[in-house]
Backbone as ProteinMPNN parsed JSONL, in Angstrom:
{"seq_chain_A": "XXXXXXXXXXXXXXXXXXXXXXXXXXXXXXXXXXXXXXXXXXXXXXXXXXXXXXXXXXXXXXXXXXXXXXXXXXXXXXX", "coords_chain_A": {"N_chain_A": [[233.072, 263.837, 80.616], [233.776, 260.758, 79.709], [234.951, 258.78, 77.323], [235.022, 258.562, 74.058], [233.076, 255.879, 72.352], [233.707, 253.603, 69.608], [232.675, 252.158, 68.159], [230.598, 254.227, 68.42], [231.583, 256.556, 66.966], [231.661, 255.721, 64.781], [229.164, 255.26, 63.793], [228.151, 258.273, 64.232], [229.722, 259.253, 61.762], [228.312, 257.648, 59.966], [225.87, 258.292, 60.003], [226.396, 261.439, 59.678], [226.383, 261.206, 57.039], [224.112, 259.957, 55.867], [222.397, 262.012, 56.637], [223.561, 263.723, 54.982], [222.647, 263.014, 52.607], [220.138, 263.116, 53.009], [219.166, 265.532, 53.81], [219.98, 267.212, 50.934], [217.986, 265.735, 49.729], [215.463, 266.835, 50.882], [216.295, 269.527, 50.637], [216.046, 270.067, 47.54], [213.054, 269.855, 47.043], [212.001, 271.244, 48.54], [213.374, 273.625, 46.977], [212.439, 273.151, 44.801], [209.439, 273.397, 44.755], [209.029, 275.684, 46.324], [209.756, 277.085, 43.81], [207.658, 276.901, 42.072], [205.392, 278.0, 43.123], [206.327, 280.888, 43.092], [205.905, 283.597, 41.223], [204.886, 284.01, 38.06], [207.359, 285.266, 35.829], [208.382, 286.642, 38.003], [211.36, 286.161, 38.892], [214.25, 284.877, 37.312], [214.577, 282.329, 37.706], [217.286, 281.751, 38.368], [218.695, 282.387, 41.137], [218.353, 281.519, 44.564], [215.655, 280.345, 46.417], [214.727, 280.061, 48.741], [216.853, 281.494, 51.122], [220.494, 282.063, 51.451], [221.637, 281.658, 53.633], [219.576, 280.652, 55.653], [219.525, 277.852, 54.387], [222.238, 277.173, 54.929], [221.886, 276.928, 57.994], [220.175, 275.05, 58.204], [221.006, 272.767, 57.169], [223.385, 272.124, 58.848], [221.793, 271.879, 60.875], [220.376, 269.72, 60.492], [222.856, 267.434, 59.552], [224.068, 267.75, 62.041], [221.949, 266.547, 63.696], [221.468, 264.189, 62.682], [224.144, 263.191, 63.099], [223.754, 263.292, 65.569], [221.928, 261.23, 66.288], [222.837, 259.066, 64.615], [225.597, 258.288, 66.274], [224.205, 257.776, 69.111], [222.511, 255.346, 68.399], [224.917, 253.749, 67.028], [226.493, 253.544, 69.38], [224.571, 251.97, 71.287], [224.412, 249.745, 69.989], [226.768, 248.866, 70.07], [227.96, 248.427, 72.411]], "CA_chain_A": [[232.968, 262.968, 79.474], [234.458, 259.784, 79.967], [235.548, 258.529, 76.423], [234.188, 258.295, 73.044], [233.266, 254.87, 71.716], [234.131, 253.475, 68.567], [230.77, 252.194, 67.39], [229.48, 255.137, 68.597], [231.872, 257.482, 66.319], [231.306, 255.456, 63.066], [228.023, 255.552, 63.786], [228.598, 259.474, 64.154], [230.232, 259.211, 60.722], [227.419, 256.763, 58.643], [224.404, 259.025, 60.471], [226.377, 262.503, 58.527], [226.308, 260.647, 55.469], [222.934, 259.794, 55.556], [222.368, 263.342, 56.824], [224.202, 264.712, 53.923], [221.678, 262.534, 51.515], [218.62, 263.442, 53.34], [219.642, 267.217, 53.366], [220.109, 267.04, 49.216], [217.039, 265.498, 48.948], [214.496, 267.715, 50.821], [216.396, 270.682, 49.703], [215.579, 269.976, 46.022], [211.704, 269.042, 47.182], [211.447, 272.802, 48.816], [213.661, 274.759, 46.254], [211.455, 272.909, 43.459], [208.088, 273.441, 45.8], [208.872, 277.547, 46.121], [209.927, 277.905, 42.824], [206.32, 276.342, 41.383], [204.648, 279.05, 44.092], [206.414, 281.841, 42.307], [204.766, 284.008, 40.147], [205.776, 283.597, 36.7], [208.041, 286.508, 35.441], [209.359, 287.669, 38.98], [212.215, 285.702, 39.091], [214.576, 284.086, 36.14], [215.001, 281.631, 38.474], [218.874, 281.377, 38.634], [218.409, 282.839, 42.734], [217.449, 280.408, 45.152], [213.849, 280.925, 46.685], [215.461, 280.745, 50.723], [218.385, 282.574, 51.864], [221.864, 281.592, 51.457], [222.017, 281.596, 55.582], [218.616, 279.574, 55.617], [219.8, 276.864, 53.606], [223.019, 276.638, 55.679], [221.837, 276.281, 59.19], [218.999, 273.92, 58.116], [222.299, 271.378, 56.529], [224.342, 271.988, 59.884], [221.148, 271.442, 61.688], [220.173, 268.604, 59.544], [223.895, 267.131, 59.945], [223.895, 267.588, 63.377], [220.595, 265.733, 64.093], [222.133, 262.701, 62.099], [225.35, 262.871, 63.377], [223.848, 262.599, 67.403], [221.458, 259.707, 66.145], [223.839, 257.897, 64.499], [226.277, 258.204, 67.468], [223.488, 256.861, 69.63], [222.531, 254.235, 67.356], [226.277, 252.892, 66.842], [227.229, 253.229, 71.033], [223.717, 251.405, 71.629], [224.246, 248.62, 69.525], [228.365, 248.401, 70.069], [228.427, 247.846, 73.525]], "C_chain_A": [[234.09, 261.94, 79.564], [235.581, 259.521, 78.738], [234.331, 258.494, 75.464], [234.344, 257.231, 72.635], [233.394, 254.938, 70.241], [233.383, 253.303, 67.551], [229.873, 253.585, 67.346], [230.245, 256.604, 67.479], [231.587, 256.955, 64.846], [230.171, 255.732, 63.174], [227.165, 256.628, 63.752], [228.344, 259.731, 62.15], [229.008, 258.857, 59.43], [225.991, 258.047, 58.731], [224.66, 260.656, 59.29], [226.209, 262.228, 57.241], [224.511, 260.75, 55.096], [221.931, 261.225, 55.667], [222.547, 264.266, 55.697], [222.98, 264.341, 52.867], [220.214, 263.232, 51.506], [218.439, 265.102, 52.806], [219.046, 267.337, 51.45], [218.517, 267.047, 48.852], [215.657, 266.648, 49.42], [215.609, 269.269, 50.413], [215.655, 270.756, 48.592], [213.787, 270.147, 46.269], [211.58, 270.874, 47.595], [211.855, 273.535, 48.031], [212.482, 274.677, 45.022], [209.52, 273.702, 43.944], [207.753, 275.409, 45.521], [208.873, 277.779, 44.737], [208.669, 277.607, 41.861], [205.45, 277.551, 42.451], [205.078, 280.438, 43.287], [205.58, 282.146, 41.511], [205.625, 284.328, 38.952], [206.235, 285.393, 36.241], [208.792, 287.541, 36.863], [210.758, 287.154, 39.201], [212.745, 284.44, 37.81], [214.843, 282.72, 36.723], [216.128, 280.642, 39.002], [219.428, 281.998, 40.371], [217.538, 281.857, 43.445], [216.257, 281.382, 45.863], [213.808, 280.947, 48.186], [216.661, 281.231, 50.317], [219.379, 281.677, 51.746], [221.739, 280.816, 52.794], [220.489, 280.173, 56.203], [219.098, 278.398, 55.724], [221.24, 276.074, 54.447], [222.732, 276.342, 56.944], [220.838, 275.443, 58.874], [220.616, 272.837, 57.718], [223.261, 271.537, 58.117], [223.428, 271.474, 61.04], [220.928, 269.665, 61.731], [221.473, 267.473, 59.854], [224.259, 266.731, 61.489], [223.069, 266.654, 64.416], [220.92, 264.474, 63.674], [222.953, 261.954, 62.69], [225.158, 262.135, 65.19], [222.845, 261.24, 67.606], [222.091, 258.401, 65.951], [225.152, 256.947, 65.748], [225.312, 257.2, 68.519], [222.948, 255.438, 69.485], [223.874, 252.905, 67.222], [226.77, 252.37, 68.466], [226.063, 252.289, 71.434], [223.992, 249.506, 71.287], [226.033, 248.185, 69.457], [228.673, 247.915, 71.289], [228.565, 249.259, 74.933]], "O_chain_A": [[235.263, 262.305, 79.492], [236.762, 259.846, 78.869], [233.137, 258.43, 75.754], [235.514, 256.97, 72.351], [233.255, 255.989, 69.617], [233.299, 253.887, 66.471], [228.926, 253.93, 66.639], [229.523, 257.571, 67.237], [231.328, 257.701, 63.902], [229.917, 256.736, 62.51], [225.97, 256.552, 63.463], [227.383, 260.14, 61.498], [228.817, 259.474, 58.382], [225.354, 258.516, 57.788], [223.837, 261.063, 58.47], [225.889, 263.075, 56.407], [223.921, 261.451, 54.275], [220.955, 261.447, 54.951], [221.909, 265.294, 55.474], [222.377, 265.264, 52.321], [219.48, 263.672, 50.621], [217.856, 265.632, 51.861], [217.909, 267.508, 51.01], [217.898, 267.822, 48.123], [214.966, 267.203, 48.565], [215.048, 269.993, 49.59], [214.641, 271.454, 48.579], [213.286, 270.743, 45.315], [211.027, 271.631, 46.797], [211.077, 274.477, 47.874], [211.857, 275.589, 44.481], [208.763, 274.389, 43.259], [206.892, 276.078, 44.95], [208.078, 278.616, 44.311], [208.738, 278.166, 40.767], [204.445, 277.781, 41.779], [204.142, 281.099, 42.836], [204.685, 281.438, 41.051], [206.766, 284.789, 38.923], [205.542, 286.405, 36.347], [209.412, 288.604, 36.835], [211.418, 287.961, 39.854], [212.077, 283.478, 37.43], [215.447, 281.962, 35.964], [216.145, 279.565, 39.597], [220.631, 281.958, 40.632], [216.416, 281.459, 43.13], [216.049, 282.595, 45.853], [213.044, 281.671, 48.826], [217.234, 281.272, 49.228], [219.138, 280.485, 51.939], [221.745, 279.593, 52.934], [220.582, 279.174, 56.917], [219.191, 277.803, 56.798], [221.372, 274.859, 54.593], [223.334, 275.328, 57.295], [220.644, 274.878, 59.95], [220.96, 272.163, 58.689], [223.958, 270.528, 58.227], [223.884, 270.829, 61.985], [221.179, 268.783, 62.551], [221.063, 266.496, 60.479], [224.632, 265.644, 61.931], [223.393, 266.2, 65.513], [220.592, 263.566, 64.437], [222.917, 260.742, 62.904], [225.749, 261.252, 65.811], [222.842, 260.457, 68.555], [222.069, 257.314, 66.527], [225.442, 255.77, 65.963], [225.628, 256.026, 68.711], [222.976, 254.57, 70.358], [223.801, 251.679, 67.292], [227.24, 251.272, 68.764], [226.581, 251.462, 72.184], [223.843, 248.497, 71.975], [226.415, 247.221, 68.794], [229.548, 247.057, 71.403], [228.973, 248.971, 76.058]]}, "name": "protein", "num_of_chains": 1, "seq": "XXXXXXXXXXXXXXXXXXXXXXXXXXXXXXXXXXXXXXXXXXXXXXXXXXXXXXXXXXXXXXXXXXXXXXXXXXXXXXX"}
């Protein structure tokens, strides 16, 4: 590995952001999604409807997938 560019680490940087947004938003879209699939009275529904552990490697995945677009994205168009 030679060096890391500069474009290509903001571009790193803007891609987790947008990562972080995206994340947020389909979360909400599947927790809301399962918890309308439930059957009424099994759950008060203060327990999410995936797994703790789920929920985290999907956001590190999610993050991750952003973070090596953005990178590509920023070194592509920086030089």
């Amino acid at each position: 590995m030679d060096h890391l560019s500069l474009p290509g680490v903001i571009g790193a940087g803007i891609g987790v952001f947008i990562g972080v947004l995206d994340f947020g938003m389909i979360a909400s879209l599947l927790e809301r999604a399962a918890r309308k699939r439930q059957a009424p009275g099994v759950a008060d529904g203060s327990a999410r409807p995936f797994g703790e552990t789920v929920m985290r490697v999907l956001f590190v995945v999610n993050a991750l997938v952003f973070a090596g677009l953005g990178y590509w994205f920023g070194a592509s168009l920086g030089g």
